[in-house]
N, C-alpha and C positions, 0 to 999 in steps of 0.2 A: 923955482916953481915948486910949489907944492902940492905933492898928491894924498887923496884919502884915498887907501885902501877899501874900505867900507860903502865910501859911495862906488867906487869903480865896479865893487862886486853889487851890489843895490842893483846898479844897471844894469847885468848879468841876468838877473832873477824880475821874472815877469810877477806882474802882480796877481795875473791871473792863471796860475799853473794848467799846463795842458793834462789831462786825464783822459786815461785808456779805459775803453768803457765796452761791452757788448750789448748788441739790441737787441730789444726784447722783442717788442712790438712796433708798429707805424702807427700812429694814430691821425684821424679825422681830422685835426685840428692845424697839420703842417710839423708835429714836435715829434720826437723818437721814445720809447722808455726805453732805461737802460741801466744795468747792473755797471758796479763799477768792479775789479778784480778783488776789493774786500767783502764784495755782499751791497753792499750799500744801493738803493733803488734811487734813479733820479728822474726827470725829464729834461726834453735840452728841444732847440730849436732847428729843427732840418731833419731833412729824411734822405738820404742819400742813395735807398733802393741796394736789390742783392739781397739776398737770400739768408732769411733770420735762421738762426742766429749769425752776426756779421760783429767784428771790432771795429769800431770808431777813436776817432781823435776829440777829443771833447775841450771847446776853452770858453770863458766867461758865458756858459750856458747855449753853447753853439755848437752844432755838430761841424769838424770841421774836414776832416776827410777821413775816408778808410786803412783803418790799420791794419797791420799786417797780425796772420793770426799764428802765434808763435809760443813756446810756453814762457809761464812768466816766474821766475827766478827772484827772491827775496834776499837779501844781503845783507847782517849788517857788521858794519863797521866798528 
C-alpha cells in the first residue's frame, strides 16, 4: 500500500486557518470588529460578550470562542 506524505499532511492543515484576534467593538448587526495580532482590522460573525478588549478564536469569518489572553511570542525558524 501506498502512502503520499503530502496528502497525509494536506489533511493536517485546515483550509481555513483559525486566527487569534482581540475585539474591538460589538456591533448592531450580530458581527464583532476585530484586530488581528499584526494590526490588521476585520469583521467576523458572533459576539460572544465580556469585556472589550477580549481575545477571540476566529475561523472561516466566525467568531468561535474565547481565547486565552497571554503574550504572544514570534518565532522564526
Amino acid at each position: 500500500m501506498r502512502t503520499e506524505l503530502w496528502d497525509e499532511f494536506a489533511g493536517l492543515v485546515s483550509a481555513s486557518p483559525r486566527l487569534l484576534a482581540t475585539v474591538t467593538a460589538h456591533n448592531a448587526d450580530g458581527t464583532s470588529s476585530l484586530t488581528t495580532y499584526d494590526g490588521a482590522q476585520m469583521r467576523a460573525i458572533g459576539v460572544l460578550g465580556g469585556t472589550i478588549p477580549y481575545n477571540v478564536w476566529v475561523r472561516a469569518g466566525r467568531v468561535v470562542e474565547v481565547a486565552p489572553n497571554l503574550a504572544l511570542f514570534e518565532v522564526t525558524v
